[in-house]
N, C-alpha and C positions, 0 to 999 in steps of 0.2 A: 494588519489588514483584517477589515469583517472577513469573516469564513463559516459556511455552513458546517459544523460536527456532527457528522451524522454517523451511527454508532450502528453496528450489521453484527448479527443477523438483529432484524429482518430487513433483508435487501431492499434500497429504494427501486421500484417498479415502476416501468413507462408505461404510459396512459396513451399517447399520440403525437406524433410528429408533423411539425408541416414546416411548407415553406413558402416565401408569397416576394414579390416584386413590387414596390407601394409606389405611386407616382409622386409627383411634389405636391403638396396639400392635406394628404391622410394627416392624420389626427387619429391616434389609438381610444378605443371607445375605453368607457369606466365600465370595472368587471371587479368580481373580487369572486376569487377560485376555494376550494377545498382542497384542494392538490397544488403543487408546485408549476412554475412556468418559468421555465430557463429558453430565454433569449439569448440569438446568438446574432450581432451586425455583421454580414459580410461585405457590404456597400454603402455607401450613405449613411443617416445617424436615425437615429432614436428620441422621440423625448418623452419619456416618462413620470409619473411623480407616485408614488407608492406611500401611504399614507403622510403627506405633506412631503417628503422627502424626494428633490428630484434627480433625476439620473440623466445625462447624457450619452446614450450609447452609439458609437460613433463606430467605425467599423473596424473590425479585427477587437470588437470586447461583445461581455458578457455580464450579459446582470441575470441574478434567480429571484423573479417573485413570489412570496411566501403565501401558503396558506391564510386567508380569516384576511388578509388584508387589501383593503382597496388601493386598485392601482386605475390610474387613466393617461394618457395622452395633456400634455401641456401645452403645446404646441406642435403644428403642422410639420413634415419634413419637408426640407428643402427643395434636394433632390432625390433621383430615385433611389429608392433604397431597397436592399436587398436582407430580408431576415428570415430565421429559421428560429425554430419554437417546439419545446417538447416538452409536453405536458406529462410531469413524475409523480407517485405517490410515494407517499413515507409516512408511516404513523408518529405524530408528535409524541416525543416523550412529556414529561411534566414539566422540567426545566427547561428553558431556553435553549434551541443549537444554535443559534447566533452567535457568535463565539470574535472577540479580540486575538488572534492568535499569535502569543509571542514565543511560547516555549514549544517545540519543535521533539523533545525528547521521545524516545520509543524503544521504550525498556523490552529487552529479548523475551517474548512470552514461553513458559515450560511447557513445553509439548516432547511426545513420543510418536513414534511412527504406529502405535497401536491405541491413540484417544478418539474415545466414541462419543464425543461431544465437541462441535464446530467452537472453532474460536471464535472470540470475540474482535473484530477488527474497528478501526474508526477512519473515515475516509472526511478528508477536507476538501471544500466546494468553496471558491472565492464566491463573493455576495457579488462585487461588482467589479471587474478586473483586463485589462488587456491579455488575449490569450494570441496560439500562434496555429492561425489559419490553414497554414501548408498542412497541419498535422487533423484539424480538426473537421475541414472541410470533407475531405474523404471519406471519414467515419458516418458524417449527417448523411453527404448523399447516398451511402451503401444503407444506409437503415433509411430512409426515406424512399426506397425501390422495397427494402420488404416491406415496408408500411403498406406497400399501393395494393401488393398482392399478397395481402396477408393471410395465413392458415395457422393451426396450432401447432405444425412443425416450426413453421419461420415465424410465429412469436417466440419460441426459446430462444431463435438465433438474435433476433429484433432483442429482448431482453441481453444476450452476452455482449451484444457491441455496445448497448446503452451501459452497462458495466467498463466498458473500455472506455468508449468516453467519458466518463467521471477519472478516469484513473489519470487520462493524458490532460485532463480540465484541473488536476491535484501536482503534476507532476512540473507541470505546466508555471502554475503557482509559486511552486518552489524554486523552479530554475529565475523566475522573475527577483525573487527575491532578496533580501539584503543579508541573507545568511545563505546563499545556495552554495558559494565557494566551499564552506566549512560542512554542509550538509552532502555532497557529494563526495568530499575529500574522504570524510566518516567511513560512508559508502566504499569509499577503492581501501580505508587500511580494514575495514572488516573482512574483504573480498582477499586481501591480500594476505591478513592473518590466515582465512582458512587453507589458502594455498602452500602453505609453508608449515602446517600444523604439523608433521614429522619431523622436520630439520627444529635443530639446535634456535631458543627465542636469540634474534642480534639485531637490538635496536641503530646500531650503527648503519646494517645491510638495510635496514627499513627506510632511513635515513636517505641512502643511498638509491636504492629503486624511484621510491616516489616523490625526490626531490624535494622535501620538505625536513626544517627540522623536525627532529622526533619528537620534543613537549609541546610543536605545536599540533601533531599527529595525535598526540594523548591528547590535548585538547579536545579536538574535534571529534574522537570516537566518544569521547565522556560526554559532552555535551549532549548526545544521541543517540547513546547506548546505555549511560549510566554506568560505565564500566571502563577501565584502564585496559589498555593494550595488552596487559598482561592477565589481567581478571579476564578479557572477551577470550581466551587465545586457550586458558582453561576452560571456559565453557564449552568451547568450542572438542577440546579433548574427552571433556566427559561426555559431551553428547557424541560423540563418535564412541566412545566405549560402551557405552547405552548399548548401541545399534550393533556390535560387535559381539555384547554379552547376550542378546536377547535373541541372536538370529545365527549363530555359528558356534563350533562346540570348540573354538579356537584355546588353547592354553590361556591363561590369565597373562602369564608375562608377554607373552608373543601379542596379546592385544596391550598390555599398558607399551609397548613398542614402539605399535602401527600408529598407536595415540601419539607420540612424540615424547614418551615417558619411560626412559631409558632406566631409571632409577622405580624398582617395583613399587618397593616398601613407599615411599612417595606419592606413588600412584595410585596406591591404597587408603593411605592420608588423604589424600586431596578428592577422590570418590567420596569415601564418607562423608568428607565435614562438607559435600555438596548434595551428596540423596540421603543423608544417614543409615547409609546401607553399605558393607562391603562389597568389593564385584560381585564374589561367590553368592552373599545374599539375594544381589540385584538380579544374579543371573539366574537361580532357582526360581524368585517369584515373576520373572517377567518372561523366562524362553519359553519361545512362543511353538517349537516342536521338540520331539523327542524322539529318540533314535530307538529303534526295535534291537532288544539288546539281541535278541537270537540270531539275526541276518548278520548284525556289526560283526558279532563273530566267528560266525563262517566266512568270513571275507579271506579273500585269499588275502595276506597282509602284504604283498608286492605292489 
């Protein structure tokens, strides 16, 4: 499926909302924008053609007209038709986000609870696609009420739900899909790895809970993770030991423990050859306080 890639920061920003009622007859005028134009049918159809290319949008879909490009009306609609329209900016990168989207992967990015620089995210926009109205319609009319009485308070809020919308417009996409079984499935053994991240790895009990066999489990998290059941499940340990070294003056073994690393010497292995750092190392250059040695020991020690 075409997909808009659109790569943040910098956030796509709403420009203006509307919404309009068309009788049988209209004909959409020829316009060619600098900003985006994401139509939404909720009644009736659409007919567009955007530089020779045309669209039928019929109701419960969605098409985004692009920047520099000329779009018009083909023909009249029918009947009444009901659409809604938000006009987005996004500065174009140099390459194309028009995008074929067929690989799906989304490798774990390294992050701490203490980086002072935003990640980099990527969000996928179908070009032209069936979405599900119960979910979306709500969203439009709640932002087209701030629209009407807008201030610079209720433009941040008007911006966080135009963010929600894109997200349920991506989410949307995917449940459509011809991969969502296996894109979801990812989803519950990831959710499921981190839950069990103390108890003993037992691909059998895995097995067991989530109804699936297990190489087809490692399938699905690989395909989307880029990582084996058992590679996520370490990640998942050391980033919990990260956050354990950096924020509490806990014993070293008592944290390779809480991690599900029963075995130290081990857990000291498998740290290193993933920060090339020992804990003790990790936890001298990243603890983020430090304890007033004169109070610690006047403590009463009971």
């Amino acid at each position: 499926m075409l997909v808009l890639e659109i790569q943040t920061p910098p956030m796509p920003l709403l420009a203006a909302i509307g919404h309009a009622f068309w009788p049988p007859g209209v004909i959409h005028a020829q316009r060619q924008f600098e900003v985006f134009d994401l139509l939404v049918c909720a009644k009736g159809a659409l007919y567009i053609e955007e530089d020779g290319i045309s669209y039928e949008v019929e109701a419960g879909m969605l098409l985004v007209l692009e920047p520099g490009k000329t779009h018009r009306g083909y023909r009249p609609n029918d009947i009444e038709t009901e659409v809604y329209w938000i006009h987005f900016d996004y500065p174009l990168p140099s390459e194309p986000i028009l995008k074929e989207k067929t690989n799906w992967q989304q490798p774990l990015l390294q992050r701490t609870d203490q980086d002072i620089v935003p990640y980099p995210a990527t969000l996928h926009i179908p070009k032209f696609a069936a979405i599900d109205l119960r979910t979306v319609l709500p969203l439009l009319d709640k932002m087209l009420s701030l629209h009407q009485v807008l201030t610079r308070r209720r433009a941040f809020e008007l911006q966080v739900l135009f963010g929600e919308l894109l997200v349920q417009l991506q989410n949307g996409w995917i449940k459509n899909s011809s991969q969502a079984r296996s894109y979801f499935l990812s989803e519950k053994v990831a959710s499921y790895l981190e839950s069990r991240i103390e108890q003993p790895f037992d691909s059998a009990r895995m097995e067991h809970d989530l109804h699936y066999h297990f190489d087809y489990l490692a399938r699905c998290l690989k395909q989307y993770t880029g990582m084996s059941p058992m590679q996520y499940r370490h990640h998942l340990q050391i980033e919990r030991a990260k956050r354990l070294l950096a924020h509490s003056e806990l014993p070293l073994k008592e944290i390779s423990e809480q991690c599900g690393l029963a075995d130290y010497t081990y857990f000291t292995r498998l740290f290193k050859r993933q920060t090339a750092l020992t804990p003790g190392e990790y936890r001298k250059l990243k603890q983020v306080f430090r304890l007033d040695e004169g109070e610690h020991s006047n403590k009463d020690p009971l």
